[in-house]
C-alpha positions in Angstrom: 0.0 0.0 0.0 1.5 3.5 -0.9 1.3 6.9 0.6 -2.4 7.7 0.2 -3.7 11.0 -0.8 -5.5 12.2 2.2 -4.5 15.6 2.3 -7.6 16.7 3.5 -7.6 15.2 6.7 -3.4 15.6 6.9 -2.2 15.4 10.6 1.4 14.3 9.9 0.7 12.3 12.8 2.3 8.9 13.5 1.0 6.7 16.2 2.1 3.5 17.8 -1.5 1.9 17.4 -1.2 2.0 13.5 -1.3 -2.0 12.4 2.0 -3.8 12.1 3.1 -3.2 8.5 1.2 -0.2 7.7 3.2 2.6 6.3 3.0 6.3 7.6 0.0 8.1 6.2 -0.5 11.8 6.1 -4.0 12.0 8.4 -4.1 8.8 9.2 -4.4 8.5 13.0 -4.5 4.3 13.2 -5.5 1.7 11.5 -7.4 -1.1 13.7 -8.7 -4.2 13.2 -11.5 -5.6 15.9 -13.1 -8.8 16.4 -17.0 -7.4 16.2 -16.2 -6.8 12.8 -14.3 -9.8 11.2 -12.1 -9.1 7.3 -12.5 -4.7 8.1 -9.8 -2.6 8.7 -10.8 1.0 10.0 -8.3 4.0 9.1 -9.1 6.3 11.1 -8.8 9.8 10.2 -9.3 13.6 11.3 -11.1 15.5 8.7 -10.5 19.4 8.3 -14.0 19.8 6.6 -17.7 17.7 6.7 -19.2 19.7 4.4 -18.8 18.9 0.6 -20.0 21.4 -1.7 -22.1 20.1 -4.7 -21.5 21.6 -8.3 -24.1 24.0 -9.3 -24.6 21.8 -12.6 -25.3 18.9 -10.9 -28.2 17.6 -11.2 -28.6 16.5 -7.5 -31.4 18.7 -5.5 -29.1 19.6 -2.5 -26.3 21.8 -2.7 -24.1 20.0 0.4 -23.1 16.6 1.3 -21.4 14.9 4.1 -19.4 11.4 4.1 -19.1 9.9 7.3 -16.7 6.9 5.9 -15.3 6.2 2.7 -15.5 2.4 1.5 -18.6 0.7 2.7 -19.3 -3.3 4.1 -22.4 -3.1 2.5 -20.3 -4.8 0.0 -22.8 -4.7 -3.0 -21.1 -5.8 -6.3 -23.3 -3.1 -8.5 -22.1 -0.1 -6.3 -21.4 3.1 -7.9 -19.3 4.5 -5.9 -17.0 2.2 -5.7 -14.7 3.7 -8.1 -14.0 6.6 -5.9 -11.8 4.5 -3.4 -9.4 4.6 -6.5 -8.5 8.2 -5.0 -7.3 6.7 -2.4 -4.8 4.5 -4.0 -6.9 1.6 -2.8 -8.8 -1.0 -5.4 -12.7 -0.4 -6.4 -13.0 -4.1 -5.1 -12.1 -5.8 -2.2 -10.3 -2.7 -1.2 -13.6 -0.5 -1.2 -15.5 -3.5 0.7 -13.1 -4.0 3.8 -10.6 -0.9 3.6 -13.1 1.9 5.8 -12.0 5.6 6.2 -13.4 6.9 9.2 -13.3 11.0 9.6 -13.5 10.4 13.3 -13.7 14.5 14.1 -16.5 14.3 11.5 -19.2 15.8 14.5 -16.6 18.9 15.7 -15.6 20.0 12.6 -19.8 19.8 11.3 -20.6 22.2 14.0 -17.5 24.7 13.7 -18.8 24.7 10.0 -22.2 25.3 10.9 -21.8 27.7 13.2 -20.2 29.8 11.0 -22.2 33.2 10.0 -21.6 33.1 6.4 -23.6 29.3 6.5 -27.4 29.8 4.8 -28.9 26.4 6.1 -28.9 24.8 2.7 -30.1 21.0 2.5 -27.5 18.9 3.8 -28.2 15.2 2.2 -26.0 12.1 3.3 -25.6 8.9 2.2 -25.0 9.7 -1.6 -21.6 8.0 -1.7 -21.1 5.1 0.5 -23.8 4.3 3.4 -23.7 6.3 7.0 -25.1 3.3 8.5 -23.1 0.6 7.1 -21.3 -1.7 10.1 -18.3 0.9 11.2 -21.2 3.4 12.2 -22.5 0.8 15.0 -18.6 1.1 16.5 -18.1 4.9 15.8 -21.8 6.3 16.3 -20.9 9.7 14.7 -24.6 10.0 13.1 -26.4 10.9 16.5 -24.0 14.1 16.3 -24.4 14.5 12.9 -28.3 14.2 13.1 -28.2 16.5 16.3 -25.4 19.5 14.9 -27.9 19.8 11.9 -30.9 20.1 13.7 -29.8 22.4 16.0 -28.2 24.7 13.5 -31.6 24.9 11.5 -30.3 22.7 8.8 -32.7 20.6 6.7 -31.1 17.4 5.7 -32.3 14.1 4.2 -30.5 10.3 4.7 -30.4 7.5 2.1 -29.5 3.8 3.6 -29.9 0.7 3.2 -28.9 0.3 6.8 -31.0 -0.8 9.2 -28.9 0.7 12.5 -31.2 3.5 11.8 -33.7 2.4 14.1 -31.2 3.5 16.7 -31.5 6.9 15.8 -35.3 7.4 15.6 -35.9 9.1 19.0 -33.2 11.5 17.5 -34.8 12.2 14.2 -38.5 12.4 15.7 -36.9 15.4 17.6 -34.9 16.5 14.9 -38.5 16.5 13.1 -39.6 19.3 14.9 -36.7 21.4 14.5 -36.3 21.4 10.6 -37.2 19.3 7.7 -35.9 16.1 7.0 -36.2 13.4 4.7 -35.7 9.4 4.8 -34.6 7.0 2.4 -34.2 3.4 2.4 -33.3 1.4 -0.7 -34.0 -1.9 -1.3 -34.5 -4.2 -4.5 -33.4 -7.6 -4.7 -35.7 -10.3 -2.4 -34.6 -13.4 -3.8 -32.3 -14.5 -0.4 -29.5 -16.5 -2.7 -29.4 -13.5 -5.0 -29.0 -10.9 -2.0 -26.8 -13.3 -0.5 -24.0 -12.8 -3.7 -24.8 -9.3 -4.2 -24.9 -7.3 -1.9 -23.5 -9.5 1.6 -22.8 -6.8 4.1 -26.9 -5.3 3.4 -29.2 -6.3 5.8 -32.1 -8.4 4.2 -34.6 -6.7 2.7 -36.9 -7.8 5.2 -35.1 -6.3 7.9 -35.5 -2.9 5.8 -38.9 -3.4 5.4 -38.9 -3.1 9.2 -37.2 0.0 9.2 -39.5 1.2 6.6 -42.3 0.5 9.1 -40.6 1.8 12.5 -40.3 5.0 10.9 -43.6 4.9 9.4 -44.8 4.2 13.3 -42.8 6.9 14.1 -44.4 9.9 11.7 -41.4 9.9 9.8 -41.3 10.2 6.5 -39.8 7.3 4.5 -39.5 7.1 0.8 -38.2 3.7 -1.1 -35.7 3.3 -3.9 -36.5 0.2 -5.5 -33.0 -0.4 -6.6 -31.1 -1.4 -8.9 -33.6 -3.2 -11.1 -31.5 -6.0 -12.5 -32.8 -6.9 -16.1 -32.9 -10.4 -16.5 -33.3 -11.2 -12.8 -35.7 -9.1 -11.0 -37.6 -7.4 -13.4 -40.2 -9.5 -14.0 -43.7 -9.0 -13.3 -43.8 -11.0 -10.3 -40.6 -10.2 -8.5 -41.9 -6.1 -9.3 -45.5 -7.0 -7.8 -43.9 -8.5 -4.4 -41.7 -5.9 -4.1 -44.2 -3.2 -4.1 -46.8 -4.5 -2.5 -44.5 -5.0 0.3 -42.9 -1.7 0.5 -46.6 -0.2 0.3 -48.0 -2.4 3.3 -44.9 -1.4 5.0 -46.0 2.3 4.9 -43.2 3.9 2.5 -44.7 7.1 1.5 -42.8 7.3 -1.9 -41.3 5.0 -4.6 -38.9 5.3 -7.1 -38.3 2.4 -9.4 -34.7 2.5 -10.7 -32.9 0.1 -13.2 -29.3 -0.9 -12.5 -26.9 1.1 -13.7 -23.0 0.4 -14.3 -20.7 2.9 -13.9 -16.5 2.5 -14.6 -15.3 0.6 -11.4 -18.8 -1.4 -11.0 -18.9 -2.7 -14.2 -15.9 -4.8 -13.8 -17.0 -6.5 -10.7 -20.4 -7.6 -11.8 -19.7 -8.3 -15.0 -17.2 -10.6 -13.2 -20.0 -12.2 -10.8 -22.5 -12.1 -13.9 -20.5 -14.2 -15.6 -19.9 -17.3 -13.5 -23.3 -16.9 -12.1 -25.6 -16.4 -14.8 -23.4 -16.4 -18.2 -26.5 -16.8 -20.3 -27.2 -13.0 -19.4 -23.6 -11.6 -20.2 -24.8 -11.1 -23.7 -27.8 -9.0 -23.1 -25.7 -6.9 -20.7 -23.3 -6.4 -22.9 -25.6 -4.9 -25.5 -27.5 -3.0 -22.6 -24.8 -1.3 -21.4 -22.7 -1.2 -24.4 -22.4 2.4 -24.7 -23.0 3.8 -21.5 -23.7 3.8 -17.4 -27.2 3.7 -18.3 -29.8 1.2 -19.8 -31.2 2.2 -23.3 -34.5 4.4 -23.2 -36.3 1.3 -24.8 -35.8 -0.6 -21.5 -36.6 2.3 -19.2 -39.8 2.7 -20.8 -40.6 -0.9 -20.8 -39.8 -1.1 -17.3 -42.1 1.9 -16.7 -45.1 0.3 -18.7 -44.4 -2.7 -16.4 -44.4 -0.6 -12.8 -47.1 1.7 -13.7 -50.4 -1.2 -13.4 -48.2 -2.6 -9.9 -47.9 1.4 -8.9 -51.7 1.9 -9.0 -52.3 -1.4 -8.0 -50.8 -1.0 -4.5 -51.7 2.5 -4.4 -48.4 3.6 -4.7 -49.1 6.2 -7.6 -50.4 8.6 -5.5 -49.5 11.3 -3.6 -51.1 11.3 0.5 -53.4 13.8 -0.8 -54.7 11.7 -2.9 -53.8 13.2 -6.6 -51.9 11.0 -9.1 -48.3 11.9 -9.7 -46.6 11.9 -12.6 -43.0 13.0 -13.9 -43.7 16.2 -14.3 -44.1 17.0 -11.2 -41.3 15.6 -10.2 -39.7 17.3 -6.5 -36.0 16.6 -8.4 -34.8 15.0 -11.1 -31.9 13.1 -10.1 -30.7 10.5 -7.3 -27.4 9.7 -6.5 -25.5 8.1 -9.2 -28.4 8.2 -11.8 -29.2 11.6 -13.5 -32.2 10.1 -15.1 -35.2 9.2 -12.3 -36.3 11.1 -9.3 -36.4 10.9 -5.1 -39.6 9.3 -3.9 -42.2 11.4 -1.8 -40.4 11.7 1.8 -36.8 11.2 1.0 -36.3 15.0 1.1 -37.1 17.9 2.9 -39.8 19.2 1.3 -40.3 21.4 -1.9 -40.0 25.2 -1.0 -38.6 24.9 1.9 -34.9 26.3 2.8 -32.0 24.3 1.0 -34.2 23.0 -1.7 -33.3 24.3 -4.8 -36.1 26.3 -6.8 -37.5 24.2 -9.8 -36.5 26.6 -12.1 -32.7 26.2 -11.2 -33.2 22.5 -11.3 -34.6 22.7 -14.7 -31.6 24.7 -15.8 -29.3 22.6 -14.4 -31.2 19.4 -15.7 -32.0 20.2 -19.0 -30.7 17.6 -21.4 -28.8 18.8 -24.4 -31.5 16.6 -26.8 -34.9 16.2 -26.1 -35.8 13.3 -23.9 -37.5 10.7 -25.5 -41.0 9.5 -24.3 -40.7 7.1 -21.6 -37.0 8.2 -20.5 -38.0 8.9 -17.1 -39.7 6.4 -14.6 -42.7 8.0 -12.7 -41.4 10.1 -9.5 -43.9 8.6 -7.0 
């Protein structure tokens, strides 16, 4: 392993606790091992800033982000954002799944940032790289200050996780509730147990999230689904689709967004990899599907969205809680992390109007495709 470039969190510091072999890194505090958490190794870090400014272009609908860890045990093969442990100078693989950068100062350095006059109280979302709840978080607990700094600044901010540790943290959020507006997000997609097994090993089951979905419901927090990644070939079929909605609807989600798999640089390697030794009759169809981009084709996003839309109504998921059908249009963004091209569910933001949301018409600017979309492109925002 080489020097790393973690130059924002540099300490020059060199400690005694660093694991036999490991060579000096600039931030690096120690790097531990424990037996709760078998095959992880946690470099622990000091951060000099929580706060990570989004581009104005982007098309994400929050201006500010904050990464707890870098890497994540969640392990899923299909993860976008696994490419981005490359910067570290560790691999998108194995590396991404076990290696975890923890900014332990992550809480002290929030509130210095928030407390500073010049901060407006934009929408702080988390969760848009790798997973604030995955396993390191039940050793560090950094989220209850997280959750708390926010709320007590007057910061809206929203959470996307597929981890269930969240419960934890409900008597927090019901308080942060009343303080400023928040949104929840759990993703889930695969319910086949061999399937979730191989693909995403360090993920709770999606049963388990369907509990989480329903303690927060319970709670009066709002919870909005990803159904995601769609895997064509595998999960997408009428049945699988039904299941899954009907479950996350009985469970109380108050939002879904159906999303197909997409496979950026750094993913694509490691699931073409599993695809091939586990189901090599598919490796063909991927191949065309994905042969020129991230993204699946617009013929199989509006085929998949001819296919959700019957299961949507059905379940009584393609409506809004006041009772009026939603359609793209009125999409609240147009954008989730790591796919420019579908939308955040109902109650995975703060929201629309309220501070740190940006206005529609600077979403639409920064949105706008450079062709016309064609018809279909965009899977109902529900």
């Amino acid at each position: 392993m080489g020097v790393m470039r973690w130059e924002a969190q540099r300490l020059d510091l060199e400690e005694s606790s660093t694991l036999p072999g490991m060579p000096s890194i600039r931030g690096l505090l120690r790097s531990v091992q424990v037996p709760e958490f078998p095959g992880l190794t946690f470099h622990e870090v000091r951060s000099r800033s929580a706060l990570n400014r989004v581009p104005d272009d982007s098309a994400m609908p929050f201006p500010f982000t904050i990464n707890t860890f870098r890497g994540c045990s969640h392990s899923c093969v299909y993860c976008f954002s696994r490419k981005t442990h490359e910067w570290l100078e560790f691999d998108s693989g194995k590396d991404f799944d076990s290696q975890i950068v923890v900014k332990t100062n992550v809480v002290e350095v929030l509130r210095r940032e928030l407390a500073r006059p010049s901060w407006g109280r934009e929408h702080v979302a988390l969760g848009t790289n790798t997973d604030p709840y995955q396993r390191a978080e039940g050793r560090y607990r950094l989220m209850p200050g997280v959750i708390g700094a926010l709320a007590e600044s007057g910061t809206p901010f929203s959470i996307l996780t597929k981890g269930t540790l969240l419960r934890r943290d409900i008597p927090a959020l019901v308080e942060a509730a009343q303080q400023v507006p928040l949104g929840l997000g759990v993703s889930m997609a695969i319910w086949d147990d061999a399937l979730h097994a191989a693909l995403e090993p360090g993920v709770p089951t999606p049963r388990a999230r369907l509990d989480l979905v329903r303690a927060l419901a319970e709670a009066g927090l709002p919870c909005g689904v990803f159904l995601a990644p769609v895997l064509p070939g595998l999960t997408d079929d009428e049945a699988s689709l039904d299941a899954a909605l009907g479950a996350i609807a009985a469970a109380g989600a108050t939002g879904v967004t159906v999303i197909p798999l997409h496979l950026r640089p750094g993913a694509r390697e490691w699931f073409m990899t599993w695809l091939r030794s586990a189901h090599p009759e598919l490796v063909p169809r991927y191949e065309r599907l994905y042969a020129r981009r991230a993204y699946v084709p617009a013929e199989y996003r509006t085929w998949l969205a001819r296919r959700v839309a019957p299961l949507l109504a059905r379940h009584g998921l393609d409506r809004q809680s006041g009772g009026a059908a939603r359609g793209a249009d009125d999409a609240i963004a147009t954008g989730v992390p790591g796919d420019e091209e579908v939308g955040f569910p109902a109650g995975s933001l703060p929201t629309g109007g309220l501070p740190g949301v940006r206005p529609k018409e600077r979403r639409a600017a920064a949105t706008r495709p450079a062709v016309p979309a064609e018809p279909g492109e965009q899977l109902s925002l529900l």
